[in-house]
DOVEX-394489 format. One record per atom (N, C-alpha, C): atom name; z negated, x, y. Coordinates in Angstrom, 1 decimal, always signed. Atoms other than C-alpha are relative to their C-alpha. Layout:
BEGIN
{"CA" {Z X Y}};
...
REM end
This chain:
BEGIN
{"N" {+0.3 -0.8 -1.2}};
{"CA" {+5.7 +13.8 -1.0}};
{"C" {+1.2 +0.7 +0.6}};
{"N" {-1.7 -1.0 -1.2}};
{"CA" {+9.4 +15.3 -0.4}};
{"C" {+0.5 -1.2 +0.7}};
{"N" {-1.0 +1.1 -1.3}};
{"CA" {+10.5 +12.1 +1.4}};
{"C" {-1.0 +0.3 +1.4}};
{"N" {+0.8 +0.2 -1.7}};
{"CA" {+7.2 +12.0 +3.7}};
{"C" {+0.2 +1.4 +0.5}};
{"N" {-0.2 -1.2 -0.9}};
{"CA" {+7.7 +16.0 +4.4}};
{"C" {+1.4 +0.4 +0.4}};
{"N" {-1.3 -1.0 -0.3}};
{"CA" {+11.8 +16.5 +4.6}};
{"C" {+0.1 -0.7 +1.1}};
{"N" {-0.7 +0.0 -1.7}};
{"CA" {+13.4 +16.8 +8.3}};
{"C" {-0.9 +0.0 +0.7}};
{"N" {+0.9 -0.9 -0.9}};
{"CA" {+10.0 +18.1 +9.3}};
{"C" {-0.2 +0.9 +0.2}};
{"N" {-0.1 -1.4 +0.2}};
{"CA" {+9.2 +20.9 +11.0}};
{"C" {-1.4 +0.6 -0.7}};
{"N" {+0.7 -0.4 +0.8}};
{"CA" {+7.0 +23.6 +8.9}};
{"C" {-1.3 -0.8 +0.2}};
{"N" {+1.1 -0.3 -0.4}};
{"CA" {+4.0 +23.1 +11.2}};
{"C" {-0.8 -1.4 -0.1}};
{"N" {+0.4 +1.1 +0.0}};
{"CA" {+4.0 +19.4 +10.7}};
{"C" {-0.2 -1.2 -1.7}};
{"N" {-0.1 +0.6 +1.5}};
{"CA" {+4.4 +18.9 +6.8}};
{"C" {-0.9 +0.0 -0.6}};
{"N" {+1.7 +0.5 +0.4}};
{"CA" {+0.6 +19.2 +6.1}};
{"C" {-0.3 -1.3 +0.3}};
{"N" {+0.5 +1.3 -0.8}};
{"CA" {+0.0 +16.5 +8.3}};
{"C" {+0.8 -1.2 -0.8}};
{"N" {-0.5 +1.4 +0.5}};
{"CA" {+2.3 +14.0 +6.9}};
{"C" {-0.4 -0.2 -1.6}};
{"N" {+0.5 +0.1 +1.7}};
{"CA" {+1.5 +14.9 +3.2}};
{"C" {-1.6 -0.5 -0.1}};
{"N" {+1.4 +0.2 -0.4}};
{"CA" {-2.4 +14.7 +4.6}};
{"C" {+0.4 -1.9 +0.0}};
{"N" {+0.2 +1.3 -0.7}};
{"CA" {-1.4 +11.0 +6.0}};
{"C" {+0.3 -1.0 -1.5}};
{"N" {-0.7 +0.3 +1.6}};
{"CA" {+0.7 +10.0 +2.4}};
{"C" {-1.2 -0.2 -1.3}};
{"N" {+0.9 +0.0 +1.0}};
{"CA" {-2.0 +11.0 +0.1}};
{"C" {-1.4 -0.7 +0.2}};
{"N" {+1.0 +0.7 -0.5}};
{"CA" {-4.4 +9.5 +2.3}};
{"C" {+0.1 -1.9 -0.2}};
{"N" {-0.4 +1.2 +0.0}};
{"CA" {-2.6 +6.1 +2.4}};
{"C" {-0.2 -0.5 -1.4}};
{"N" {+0.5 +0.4 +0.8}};
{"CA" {-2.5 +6.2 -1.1}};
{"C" {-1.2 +0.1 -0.8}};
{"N" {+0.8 -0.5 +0.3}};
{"CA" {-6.2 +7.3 -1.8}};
{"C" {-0.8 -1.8 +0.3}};
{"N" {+0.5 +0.9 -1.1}};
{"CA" {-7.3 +4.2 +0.7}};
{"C" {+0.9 -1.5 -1.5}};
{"N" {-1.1 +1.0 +1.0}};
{"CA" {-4.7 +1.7 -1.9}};
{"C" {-0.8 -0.4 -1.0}};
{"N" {+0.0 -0.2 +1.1}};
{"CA" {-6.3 +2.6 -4.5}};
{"C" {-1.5 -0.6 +0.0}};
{"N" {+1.3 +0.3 -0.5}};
{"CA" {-9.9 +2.3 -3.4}};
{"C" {-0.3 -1.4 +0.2}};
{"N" {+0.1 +1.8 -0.2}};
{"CA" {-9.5 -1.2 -2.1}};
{"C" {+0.9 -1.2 -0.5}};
{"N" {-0.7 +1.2 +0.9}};
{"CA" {-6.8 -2.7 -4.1}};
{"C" {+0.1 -0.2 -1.3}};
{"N" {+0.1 +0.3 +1.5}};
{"CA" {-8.1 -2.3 -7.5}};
{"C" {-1.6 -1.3 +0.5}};
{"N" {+1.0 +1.4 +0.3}};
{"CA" {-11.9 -4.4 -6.6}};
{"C" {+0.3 -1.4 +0.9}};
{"N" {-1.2 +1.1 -0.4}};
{"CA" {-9.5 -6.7 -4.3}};
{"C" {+0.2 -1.1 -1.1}};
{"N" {-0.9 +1.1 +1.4}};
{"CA" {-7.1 -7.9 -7.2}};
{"C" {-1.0 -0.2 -1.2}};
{"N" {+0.3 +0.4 +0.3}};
{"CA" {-9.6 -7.8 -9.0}};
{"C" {-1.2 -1.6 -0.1}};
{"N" {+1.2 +0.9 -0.5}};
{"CA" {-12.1 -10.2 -7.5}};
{"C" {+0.8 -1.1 +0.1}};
{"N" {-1.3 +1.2 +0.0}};
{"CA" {-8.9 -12.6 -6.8}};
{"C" {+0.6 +0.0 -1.4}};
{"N" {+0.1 +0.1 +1.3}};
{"CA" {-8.3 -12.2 -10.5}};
{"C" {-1.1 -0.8 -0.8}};
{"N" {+1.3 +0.6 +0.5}};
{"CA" {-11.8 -13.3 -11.4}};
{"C" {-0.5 -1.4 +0.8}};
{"N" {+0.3 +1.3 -0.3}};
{"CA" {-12.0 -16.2 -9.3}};
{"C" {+0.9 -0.8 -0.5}};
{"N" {-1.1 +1.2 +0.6}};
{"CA" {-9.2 -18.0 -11.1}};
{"C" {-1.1 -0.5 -1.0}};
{"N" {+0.6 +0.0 +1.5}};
{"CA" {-10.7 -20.0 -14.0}};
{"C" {+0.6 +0.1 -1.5}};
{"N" {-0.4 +0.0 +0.8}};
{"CA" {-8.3 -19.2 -16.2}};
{"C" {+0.6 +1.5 +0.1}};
{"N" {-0.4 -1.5 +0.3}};
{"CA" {-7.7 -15.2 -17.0}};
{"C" {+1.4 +0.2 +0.1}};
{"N" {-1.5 -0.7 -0.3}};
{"CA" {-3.8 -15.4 -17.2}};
{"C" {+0.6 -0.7 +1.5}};
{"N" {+0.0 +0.6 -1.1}};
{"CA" {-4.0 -17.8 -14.0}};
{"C" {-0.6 +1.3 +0.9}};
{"N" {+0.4 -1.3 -1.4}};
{"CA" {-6.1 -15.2 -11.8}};
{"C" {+0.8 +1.2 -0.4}};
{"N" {-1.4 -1.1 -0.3}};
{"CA" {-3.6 -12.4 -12.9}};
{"C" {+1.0 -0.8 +0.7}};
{"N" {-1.6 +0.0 -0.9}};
{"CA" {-0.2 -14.0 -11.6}};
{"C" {-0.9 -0.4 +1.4}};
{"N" {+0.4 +0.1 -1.3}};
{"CA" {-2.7 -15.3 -8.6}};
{"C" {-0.1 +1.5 +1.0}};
{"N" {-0.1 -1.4 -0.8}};
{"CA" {-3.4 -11.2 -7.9}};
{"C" {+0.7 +0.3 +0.2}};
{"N" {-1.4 -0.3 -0.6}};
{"CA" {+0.1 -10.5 -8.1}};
{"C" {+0.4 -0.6 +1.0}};
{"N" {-0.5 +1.0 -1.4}};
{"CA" {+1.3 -12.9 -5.8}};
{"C" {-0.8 +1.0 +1.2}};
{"N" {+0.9 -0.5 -1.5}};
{"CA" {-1.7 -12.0 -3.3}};
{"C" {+0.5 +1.4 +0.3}};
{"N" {-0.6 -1.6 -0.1}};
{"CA" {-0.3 -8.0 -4.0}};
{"C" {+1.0 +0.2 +1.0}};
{"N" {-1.8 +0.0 -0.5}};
{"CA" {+3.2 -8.9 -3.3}};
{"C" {+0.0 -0.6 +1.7}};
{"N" {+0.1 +0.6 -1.7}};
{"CA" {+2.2 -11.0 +0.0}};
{"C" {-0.4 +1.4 +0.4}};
{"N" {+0.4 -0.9 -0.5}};
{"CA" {+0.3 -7.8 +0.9}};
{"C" {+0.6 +0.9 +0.4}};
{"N" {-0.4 -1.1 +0.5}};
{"CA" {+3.0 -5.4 -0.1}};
{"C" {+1.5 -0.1 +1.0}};
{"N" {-0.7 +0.6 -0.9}};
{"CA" {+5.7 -7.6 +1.8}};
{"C" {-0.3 +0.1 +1.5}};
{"N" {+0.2 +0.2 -1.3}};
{"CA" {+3.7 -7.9 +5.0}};
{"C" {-0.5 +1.6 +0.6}};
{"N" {-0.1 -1.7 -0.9}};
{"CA" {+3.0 -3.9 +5.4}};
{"C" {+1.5 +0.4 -0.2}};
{"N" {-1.0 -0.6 -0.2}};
{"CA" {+6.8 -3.4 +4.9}};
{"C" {+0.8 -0.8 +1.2}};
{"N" {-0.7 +0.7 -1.4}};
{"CA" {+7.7 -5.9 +7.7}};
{"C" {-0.7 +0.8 +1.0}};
{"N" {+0.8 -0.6 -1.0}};
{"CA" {+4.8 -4.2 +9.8}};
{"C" {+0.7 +1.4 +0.1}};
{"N" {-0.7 -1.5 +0.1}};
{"CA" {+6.8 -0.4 +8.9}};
{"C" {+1.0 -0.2 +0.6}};
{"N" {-1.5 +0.0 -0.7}};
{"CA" {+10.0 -1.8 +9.7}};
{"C" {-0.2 -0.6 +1.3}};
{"N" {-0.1 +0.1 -1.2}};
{"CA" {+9.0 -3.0 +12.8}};
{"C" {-0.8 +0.9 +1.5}};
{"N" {+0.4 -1.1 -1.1}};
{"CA" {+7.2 -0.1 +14.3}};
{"C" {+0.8 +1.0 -0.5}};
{"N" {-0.8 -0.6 -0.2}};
{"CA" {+9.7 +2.0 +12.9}};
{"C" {+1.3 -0.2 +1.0}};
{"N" {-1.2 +0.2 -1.1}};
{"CA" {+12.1 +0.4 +15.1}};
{"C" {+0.1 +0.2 +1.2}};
{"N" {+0.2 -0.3 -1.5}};
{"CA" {+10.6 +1.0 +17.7}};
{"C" {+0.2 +1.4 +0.4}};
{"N" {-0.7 -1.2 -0.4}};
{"CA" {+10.6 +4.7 +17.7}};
{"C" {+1.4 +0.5 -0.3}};
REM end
């Protein structure tokens, strides 16, 4: 929470800690019965684990391309 709230001002450090804890509340909720459901359709238990990771990493990859490119914009 000190990266999402430093070099803001006071009135605005709720808000971003609000948006942070929210982001990962929302993560957490839908990417544990996600991986796991892409885990369980493999037929083989250590096959649907590296298939969840993968699907994670695709996931995890394509919202840091989506950050870095609306960060660039502002």
């Amino acid at each position: 929470m000190g990266l999402a709230t430093s070099g803001l001002p006071d009135g605005e450090q709720g808000l971003a800690t609000g948006l942070a804890t929210m982001t990962q509340q929302v993560a957490i909720t839908l990417g544990i019965p996600v991986m796991s459901a892409v885990a369980t359709a493999n037929s083989s238990v250590l096959g649907g684990v590296h298939t969840a990771i993968a699907v994670n990493a695709l996931i995890v990859l394509a919202g840091a391309v989506l950050a870095g490119v609306f960060l660039r914009r502002a």
